[in-house]
N, C-alpha and C positions, 0 to 999 in steps of 0.2 A: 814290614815284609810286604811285598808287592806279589798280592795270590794270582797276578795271572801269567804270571809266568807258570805257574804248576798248572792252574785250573782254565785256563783262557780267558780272552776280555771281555767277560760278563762277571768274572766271578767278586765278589763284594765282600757282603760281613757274613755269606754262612762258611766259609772257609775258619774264621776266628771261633766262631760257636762251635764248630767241630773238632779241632783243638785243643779248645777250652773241655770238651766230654771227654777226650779223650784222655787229660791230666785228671779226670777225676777219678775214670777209671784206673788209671796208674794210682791214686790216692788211695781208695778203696782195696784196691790189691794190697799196697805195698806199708802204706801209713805216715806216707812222706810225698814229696815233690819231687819231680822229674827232675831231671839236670838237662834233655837235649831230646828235641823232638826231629823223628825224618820223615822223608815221604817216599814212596816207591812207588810206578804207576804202574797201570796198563800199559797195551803193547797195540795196534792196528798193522799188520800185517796186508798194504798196499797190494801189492805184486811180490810172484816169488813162494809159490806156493810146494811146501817138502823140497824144496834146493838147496836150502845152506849146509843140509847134515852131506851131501855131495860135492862142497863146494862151491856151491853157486850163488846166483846174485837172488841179492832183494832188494823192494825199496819198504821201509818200515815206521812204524812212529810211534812218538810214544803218545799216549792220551789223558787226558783229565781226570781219570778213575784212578783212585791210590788206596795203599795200605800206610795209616798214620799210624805211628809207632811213639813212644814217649819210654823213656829211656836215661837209666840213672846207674853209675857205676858200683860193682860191689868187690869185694878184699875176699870172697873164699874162691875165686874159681870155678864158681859156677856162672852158666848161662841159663836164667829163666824165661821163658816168651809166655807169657797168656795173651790168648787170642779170641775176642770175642765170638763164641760160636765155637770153640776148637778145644779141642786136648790140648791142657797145657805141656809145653816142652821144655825139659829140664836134662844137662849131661855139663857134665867137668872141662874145662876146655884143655886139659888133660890128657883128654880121654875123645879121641876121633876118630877110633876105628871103627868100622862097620860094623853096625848090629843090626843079623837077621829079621829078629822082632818088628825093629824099626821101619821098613821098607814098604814104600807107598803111603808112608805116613809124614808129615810136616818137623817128625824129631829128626827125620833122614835126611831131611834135607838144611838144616841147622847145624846138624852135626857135619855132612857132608861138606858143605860151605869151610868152615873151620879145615876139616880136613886137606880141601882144593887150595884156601889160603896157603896153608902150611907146604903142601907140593910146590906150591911157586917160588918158595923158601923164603917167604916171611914168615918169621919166627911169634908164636904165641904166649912163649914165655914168660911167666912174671904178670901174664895179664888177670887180672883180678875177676875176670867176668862182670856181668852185667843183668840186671831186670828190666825186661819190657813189657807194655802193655800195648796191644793193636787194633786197632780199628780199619776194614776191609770196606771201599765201594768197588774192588774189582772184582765183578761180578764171578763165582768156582762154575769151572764147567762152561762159561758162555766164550771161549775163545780168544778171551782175551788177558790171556796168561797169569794168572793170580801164582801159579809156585815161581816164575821166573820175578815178579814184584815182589813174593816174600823173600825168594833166595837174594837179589842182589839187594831187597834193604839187611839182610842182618851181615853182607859183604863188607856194607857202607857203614855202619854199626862199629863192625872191627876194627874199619879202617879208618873211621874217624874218631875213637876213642883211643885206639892201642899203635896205631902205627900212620900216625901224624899224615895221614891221608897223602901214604904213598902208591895205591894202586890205582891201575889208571881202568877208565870204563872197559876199553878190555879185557882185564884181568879179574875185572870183577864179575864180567858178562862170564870170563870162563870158567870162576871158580863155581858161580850158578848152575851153569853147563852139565859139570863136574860131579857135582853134588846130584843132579836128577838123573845123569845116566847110572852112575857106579850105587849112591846111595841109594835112594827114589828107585828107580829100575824102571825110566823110560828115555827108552833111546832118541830124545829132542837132536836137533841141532843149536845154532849158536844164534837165531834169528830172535829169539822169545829174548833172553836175555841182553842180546847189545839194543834193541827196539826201548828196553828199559834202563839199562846204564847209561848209554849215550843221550838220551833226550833227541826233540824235535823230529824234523821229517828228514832221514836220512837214505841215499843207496848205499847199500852195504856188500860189498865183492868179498865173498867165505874160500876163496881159490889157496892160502894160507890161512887157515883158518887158526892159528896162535896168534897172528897182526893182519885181522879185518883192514881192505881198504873202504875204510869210512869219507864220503862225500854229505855234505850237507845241502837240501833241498830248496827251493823256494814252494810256500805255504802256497797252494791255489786259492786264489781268491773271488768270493761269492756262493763259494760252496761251502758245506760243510760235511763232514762222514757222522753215518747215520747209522748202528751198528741193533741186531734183530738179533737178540737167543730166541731160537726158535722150539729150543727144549731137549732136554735127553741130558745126559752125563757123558764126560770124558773117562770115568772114572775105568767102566770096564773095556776100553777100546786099545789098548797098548799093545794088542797083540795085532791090530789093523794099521798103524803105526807103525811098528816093528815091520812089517811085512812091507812094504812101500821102502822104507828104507833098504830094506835085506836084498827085495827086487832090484833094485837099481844095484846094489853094491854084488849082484852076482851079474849083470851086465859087464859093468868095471871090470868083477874077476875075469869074465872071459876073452879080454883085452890082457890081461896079467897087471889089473890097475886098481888099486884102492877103492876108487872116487869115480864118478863120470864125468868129473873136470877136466882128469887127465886124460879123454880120447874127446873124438870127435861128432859132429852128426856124419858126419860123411863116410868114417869108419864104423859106424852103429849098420847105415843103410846099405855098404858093399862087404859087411857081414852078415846080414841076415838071413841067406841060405843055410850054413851052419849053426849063427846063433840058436835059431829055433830049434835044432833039435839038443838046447843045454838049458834053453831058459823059456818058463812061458811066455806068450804071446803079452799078456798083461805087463809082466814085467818090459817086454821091448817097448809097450805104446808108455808106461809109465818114464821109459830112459827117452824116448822122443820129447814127452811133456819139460821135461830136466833142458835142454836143451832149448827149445821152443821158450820157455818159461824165460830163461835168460837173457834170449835176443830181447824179448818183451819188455824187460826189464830198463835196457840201456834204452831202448828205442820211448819208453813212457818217462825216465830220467830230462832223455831231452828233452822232451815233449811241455814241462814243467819249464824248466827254464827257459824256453824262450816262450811262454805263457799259453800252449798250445791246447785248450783242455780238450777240445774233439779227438785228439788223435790220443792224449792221455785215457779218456773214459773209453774209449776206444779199446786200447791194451789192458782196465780192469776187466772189462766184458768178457776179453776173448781169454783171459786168463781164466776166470771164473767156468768157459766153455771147455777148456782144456781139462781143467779139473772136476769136471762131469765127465767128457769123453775118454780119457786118455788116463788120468792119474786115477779114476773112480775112486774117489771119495768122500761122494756127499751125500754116499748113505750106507748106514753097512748090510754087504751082500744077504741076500735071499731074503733081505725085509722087506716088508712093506709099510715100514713105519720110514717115511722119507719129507719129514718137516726142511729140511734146507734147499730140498728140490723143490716144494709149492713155494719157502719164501723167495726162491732165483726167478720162479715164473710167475709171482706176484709185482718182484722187482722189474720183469721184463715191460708188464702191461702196463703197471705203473707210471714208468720214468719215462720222459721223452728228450730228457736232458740232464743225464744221470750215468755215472757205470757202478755197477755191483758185481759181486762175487761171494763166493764159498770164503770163511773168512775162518786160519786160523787151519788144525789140523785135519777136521773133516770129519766124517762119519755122524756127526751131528753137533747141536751146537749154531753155530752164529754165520749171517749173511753181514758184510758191510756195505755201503752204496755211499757213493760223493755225491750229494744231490747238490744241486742248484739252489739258492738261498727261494728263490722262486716255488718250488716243487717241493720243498719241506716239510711244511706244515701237514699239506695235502698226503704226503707219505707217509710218513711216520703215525695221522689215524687212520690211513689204513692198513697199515702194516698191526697197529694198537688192537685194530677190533679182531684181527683173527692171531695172533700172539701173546695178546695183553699188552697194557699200556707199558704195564713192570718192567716188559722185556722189549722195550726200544726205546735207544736213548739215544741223543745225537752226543759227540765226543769232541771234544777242540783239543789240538795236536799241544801236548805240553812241550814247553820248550826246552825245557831242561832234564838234565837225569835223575836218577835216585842220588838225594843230599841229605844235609843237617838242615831242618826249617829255623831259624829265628822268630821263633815264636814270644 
C-alpha cells in the first residue's frame, strides 16, 4: 500500500504502526482478526463558507487526518462500532428508525447512515452486519469535520461489504448528509461530506444538490495548509448554525424561493426597501456574503489553474473578511471569549505571503492559512506558543476518498 496517497509525501512506516494498533485493538475487543481495514479523512474547507446548505459553490479538500476503522463480518445482524474514547454503538440493521434517545450522539448517526442507505433504495437485507474497531486523528470540535469522516466511513463499510461498492461518492456524501440532519439534528449542508467522499482538492457547485458538479483541482505548489484549533466545542453551537441557515432561507422565501441560488444579487439589492421590513438586516448582509462567497469561489478556482497564487490567497483572505463582516461568525454574539478573531489577527501580522481564514462552521473552533513552504516553520511556533503546539498542525491534501485500505 502506498500511504501517501492518504497521508501525503512524507508519510513512511508510522502509517503501518498505526494499523498495526489498531488490529489490536480490534483483537482485544473482539478475540479474532479483522477481515478489512478503511480510512475516512478530514475535510479543509478552502472557500465557500455556509453556501452549499443554499446551493452554492465551494472549493474543498480532503486531508491527512483519518478515522482507521478495522473491520470484520458478522451472521446476526448486528452492527457494533467501538470507538476509542466513545460510547460504543450497537443497533440491528433491521432496525433504522429514528430513536429520540439517540440524537446528537455517534449511534444517530450510524443508524442514520443505514437508514439514508436504504432511502436511496439499496436494499439492506440479508446483510449479516459487521464489528468495528476505530481509531480517530480527526481532531472533535476543531472544524475539521470528524461526524462527516465517521458517517461516510461506515457508508463505505456498507458499501463495500454488502453491496459490491455500488454507491458512488455522492451518494454516500448524501447518506452522511442524511444521517446528521434528520438523525444528529444538525442542519449541515452537503460540503463536510463530498470534501470526504470525493478525496483531493475539488470545486464543488451544490446548485442540485442530489448530483454535485464536482471539478477536480490542481494542488498549489510550495505551500502547504496550516490548520489552528483555537479552542471551544461545536458541540453547543447548532442553534448559531441553524440560524445562518434559517436567515438566508427566509431571504429565499421572500423571493417565493427555497434556496438563494435560485434569485439573484441584483434582485436581493432592488428588494431591499421592502426586504427589511420581513427580514433582519443580519440576515440581508449574511444572503450578500452567499452570493459574494460564490463569485470568490470560481474566480480562486481559476486562479489555481493557471498557477495564480496571489490572486488565490487573495480570495481566502477576503473570504475569511466576509465571514467576520457579513456572515458574523467567528464568535458567538455578546461574547467576549473570541479566540478565532486573535488567531485571524495573529494570521494577519504574521503572513506576508500567506491567506487564511475562519475555517469550517464558525463561532469557534479552527483558523486555516496556505502558507508559503518559506513562512512555515516561523508560523506554526508562533501560532504553537499562544495555542499550543497540540493544536497546530499542518495538513497535506489526501488524494483520495474514504476506501478499503490494503493493509
Amino acid at each position: 500500500m502506498d500511504y501517501r496517497i492518504l497521508y501525503g509525501e512524507t508519510a513512511a512506516g508510522v502509517p503501518e504502526a498505526r494499523y498495526r494498533a489498531v488490529a489490536k485493538g480490534f483483537r482485544a475487543l473482539k478475540g479474532c482478526e479483522p477481515e478489512a481495514f478503511y480510512s475516512s479523512s478530514g475535510r479543509a474547507e478552502i472557500i465557500g463558507n455556509h453556501t452549499d446548505h443554499n446551493g452554492g459553490k465551494v472549493i474543498v479538500a480532503a486531508i491527512s487526518c483519518d478515522i482507521v476503522a478495522a473491520v470484520k463480518r458478522r451472521g446476526d445482524g448486528l452492527v457494533e462500532i467501538a470507538s476509542k474514547g466513545f460510547r460504543p454503538v450497537r443497533f440491528q440493521v433491521s432496525d433504522t428508525a429514528r430513536k429520540r434517545a439517540e440524537t446528537g450522539r455517534s449511534a444517530s448517526l450510524a443508524r442514520g447512515v443505514a437508514a439514508g442507505i436504504e432511502r436511496l433504495g439499496y436494499s439492506l437485507k440479508d446483510f449479516g452486519g459487521f464489528s468495528a474497531y476505530t481509531e480517530s486523528t480527526v481532531f472533535r470540535g476543531a472544524g475539521v469535520s470528524s461526524s462527516a469522516a465517521f458517517e461516510v466511513l461506515i457508508a463505505e463499510i456498507f458499501n463495500d461489504l454488502h453491496l459490491d461498492g455500488k454507491m458512488t461518492p455522492s451518494e454516500k456524501a448524501e447518506v452522511g448528509r442524511f444521517a446528521e440532519n434528520e438523525y444528529f439534528g444538525k442542519p449541515c449542508g452537503l460540503l463536510d461530506q463530498s470534501g470526504v467522499a470525493y478525496g483531493g482538492l475539488n470545486k464543488i457547485d451544490f446548485r442540485n444538490s442530489s448530483a454535485p458538479s464536482v471539478s477536480s483541482l490542481p494542488l498549489p505548489k510550495g505551500y502547504s495548509l496550516v490548520i489552528t484549533n483555537t479552542g471551544g466545542t461545536h458541540s453547543e453551537l447548532t442553534e448559531y448554525y441553524a440560524a445562518i441557515r434559517g436567515e438566508m432561507s427566509e431571504v429565499a422565501a421572500f423571493f417565493g424561493k427555497k434556496t438563494l441560488r435560485e434569485i439573484n444579487e441584483n434582485s436581493l439589492l432592488n428588494a431591499l426597501p421592502n426586504l427589511r421590513k420581513k427580514v433582519s438586516e443580519r440576515a440581508i448582509l449574511r444572503a450578500f456574503h452567499f452570493f459574494e462567497e460564490n463569485v470568490r469561489v470560481d474566480r480562486a478556482a481559476e486562479a489555481l489553474r493557471r498557477g495564480d497564487m496571489s490572486v488565490f490567497l487573495n480570495c481566502m483572505k477576503e473570504s475569511g473578511e466576509s465571514s467576520q463582516k457579513y456572515l458574523q461568525n467567528c464568535f458567538v454574539p455578546n461574547s467576549d471569549v473570541q479566540p478565532v478573531s486573535l488567531a485571524l489577527k495573529l494570521s494577519e501580522k504574521l503572513l506576508k505571503n500567506g491567506g487564511y481564514r475562519l475555517h469550517g462552521g464558525g463561532f469557534a473552533g479552527t483558523v486555516l492559512a496556505c502558507v508559503s513552504d518559506a513562512e512555515k516553520e516561523k508560523y506554526i511556533r508562533a501560532m504553537a506558543r499562544v495555542f499550543g503546539r497540540e493544536n497546530v498542525f499542518p495538513a497535506a491534501v489526501r488524494k483520495v476518498g474514504t476506501m478499503r485500505v490494503n493493509f
